[in-house]
N, C-alpha and C positions, 0 to 999 in steps of 0.2 A: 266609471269614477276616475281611472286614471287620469282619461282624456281631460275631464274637467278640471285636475291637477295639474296639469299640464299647459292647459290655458290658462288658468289663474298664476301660474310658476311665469308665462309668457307676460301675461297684462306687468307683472310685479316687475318686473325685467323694467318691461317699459316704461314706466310711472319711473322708476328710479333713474335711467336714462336722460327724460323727460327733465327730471330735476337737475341736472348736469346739464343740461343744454345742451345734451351733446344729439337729442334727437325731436325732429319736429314732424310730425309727423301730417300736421295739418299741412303745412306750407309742402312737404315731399306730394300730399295727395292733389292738392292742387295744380302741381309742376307735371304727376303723372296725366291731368285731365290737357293739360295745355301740349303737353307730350303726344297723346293720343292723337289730338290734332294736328300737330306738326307730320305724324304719318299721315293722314288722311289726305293731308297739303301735296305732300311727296305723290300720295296714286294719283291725286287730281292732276297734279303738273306733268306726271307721266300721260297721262290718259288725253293729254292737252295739247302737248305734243305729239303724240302719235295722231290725232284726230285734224289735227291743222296740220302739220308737213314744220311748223317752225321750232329749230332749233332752241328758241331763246328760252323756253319754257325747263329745257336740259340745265341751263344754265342755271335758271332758278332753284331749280330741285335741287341740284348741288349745294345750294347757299341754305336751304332748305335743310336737309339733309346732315351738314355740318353741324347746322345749329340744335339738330334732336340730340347726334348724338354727343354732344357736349352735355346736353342737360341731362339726356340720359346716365349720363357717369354721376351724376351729384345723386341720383336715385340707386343707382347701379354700384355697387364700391366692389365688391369682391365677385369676381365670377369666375369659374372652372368652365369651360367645355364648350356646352353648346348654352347656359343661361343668358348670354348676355344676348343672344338672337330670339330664344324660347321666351324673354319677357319683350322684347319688344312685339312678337307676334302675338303674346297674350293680349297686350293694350291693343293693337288693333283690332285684334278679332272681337274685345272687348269692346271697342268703340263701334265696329258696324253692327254688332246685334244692337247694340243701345239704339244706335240708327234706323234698323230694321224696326224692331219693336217700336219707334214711336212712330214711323209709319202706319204698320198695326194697329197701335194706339188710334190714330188721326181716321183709318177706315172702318173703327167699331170693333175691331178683333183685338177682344181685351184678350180673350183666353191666350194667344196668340203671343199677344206685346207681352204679356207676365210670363211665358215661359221663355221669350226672348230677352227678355229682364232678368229673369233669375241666372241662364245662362253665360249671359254679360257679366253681371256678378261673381258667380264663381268662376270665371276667367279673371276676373280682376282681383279677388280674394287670392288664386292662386299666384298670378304676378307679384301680391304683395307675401305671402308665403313664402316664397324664391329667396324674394328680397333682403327679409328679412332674416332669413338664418332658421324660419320655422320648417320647412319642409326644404330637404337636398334633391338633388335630381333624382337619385336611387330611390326616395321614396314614392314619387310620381310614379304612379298606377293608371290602368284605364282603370276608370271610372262609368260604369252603366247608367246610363240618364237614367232609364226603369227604374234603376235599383239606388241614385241616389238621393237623398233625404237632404232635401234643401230647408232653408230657413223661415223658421214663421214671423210673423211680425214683432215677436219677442222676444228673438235673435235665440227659438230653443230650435231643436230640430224637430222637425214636423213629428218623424220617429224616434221617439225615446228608449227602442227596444237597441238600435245599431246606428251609427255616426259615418258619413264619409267624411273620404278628404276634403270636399268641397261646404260641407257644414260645419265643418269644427275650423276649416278659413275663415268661414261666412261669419262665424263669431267672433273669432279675434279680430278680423277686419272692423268689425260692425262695432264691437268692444274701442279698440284703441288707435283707430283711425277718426278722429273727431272733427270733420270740418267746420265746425262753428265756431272751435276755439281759437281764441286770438293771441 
């Protein structure tokens, strides 16, 4: 019960926020998907260059490169330590599962693509967790895939008896992350 206190004390935050204008969080989540891409961009142009012998590919990734982490700061505002590395390897590692699993998806191995979807997800739950002020580094635990309780299709935790870190993200995210709104 507290937990659920505590997401509702988090949504209330937001909503008020929200009405300030001081946060958007549609347009941030969109800037994180165009983000993800711009690393993806970065391994390709590496992988581009090292597999052709030319140089000019280095050049690009730098321009590349530049340009995440500018946008990365308009997502990113405050970071201690190692967050402002640990979110962007969140996004990526969140983008090749998504990549992975729709593969998956395309050769019939649903079981496959939805635990590679769920995974993506609470990568990208926790990135916005970081972000947002809800979870500090000190709170980041491992986390047991066995033992964690991901989210069902309406956003409760599969297990009602005990919540991870990765389901009570899965709900704020799923909660106050709205990309439909305009």
């Amino acid at each position: 019960m507290a937990e659920d206190k505590d997401v509702q004390a988090f949504l209330d935050k937001v909503k008020k926020m929200e009405k300030g204008e001081k946060l958007d969080l549609s347009s941030d989540e969109d800037l994180s998907i165009g983000i993800m891409n711009l690393i993806s961009i970065e391994e390709h142009l590496f992988f581009s260059a090292e597999k052709t012998g030319n140089p000019a590919y280095y050049e690009v990734l730098k321009e590349v490169r530049d340009m995440r982490k500018s946008l990365l700061k308009r997502i990113i505002k405050d970071y201690e330590g190692e967050v402002w590395c640990i979110s962007k390897h969140l996004l990526a590692s969140s983008m090749r599962l998504m990549e992975v699993g729709t593969k998956m998806l395309g050769k019939g191995s649903e079981a496959d693509a939805r635990d590679l979807f769920k995974k993506a997800y609470n990568l990208y739950s926790l990135f916005w967790g970081l972000n947002l002020g809800i979870v500090k580094t000190e709170d980041v635990k491992h986390v047991d895939d066995d033992k964690a309780h991901f989210i069902s299709e309406d956003a409760k935790p599969v297990d009602k008896g005990s919540s991870s870190l990765f389901a009570k993200l899965g709900q704020v995210v799923k909660k106050a992350v709205d990309c439909c709104r305009e």
